[in-house]
N, C-alpha and C positions, 0 to 999 in steps of 0.2 A: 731784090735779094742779090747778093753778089753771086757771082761765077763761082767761085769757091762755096759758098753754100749751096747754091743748087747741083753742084758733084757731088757733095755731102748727103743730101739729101734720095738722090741718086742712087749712089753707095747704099746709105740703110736701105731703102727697097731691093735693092739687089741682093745685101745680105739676108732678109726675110725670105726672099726667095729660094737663095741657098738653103737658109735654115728649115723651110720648108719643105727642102729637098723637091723646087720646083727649077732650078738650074742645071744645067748642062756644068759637071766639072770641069772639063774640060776649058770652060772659056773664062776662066777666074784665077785669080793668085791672090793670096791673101796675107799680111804681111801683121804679123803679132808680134808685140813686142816681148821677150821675155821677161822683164819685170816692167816695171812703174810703181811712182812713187803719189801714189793717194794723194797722201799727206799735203804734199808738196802742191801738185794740180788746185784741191780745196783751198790750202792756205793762199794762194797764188789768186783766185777768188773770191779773195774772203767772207768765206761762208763756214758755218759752223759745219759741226759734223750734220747735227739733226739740219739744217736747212739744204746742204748739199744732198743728203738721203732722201728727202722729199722733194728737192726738184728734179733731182737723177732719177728715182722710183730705185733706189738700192736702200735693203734695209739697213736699217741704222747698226743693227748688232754685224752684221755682215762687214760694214763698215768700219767700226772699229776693230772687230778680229783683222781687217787689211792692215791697217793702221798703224796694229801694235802688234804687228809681226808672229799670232797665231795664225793667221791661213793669208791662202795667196793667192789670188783673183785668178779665175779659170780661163781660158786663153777669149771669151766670149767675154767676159765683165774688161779683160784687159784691153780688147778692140773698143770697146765702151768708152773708157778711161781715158781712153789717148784721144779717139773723136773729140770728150770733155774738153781734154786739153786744147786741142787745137782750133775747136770753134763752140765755146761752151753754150751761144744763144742760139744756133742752130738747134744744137743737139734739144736742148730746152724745149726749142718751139714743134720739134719734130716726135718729140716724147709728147705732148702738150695734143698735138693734133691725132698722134694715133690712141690716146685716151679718151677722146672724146665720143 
């Protein structure tokens, strides 16, 4: 696994911990993007809507409401996204293993 993915990897357990509110605030910064463009990330992929909603675990109608600009990804789907974007088989294999 590269260097970059094992930080990635990293990172999610660190966020689960936050999320868990088993972190110490204080030793974290967390940096969200205000928007992102779905659309673009999938098409960049090319994956349909239904195949990027089933290997992300995001539901499909959720997915299209992003999509076509009735709702707008909560700052926690947006941290998602952008992971997506920057290492999309990471993100995959690490969704992949905490299902298991």
């Amino acid at each position: 696994m590269s260097k970059l993915g094992k930080r990635l990897i990293a990172a999610a357990e660190e966020a689960l911990a936050i999320a868990r509110g088993k972190a110490d605030p204080s030793t974290y910064r967390v940096h969200i993007p205000a928007e992102i463009d779905t659309r673009a990330i999938r098409t960049k992929l090319k994956l349909t809507q239904k195949q990027f909603s089933e290997r992300y675990h995001i539901p499909l109608a959720t997915l299209r409401d992003w999509e076509q600009g009735r709702r707008v990804p909560d700052a926690p789907a947006r941290a998602l996204i952008k992971a997506i974007r920057e290492e999309p088989v990471v993100v995959r294999r690490a969704l992949a293993r905490s299902a298991a």
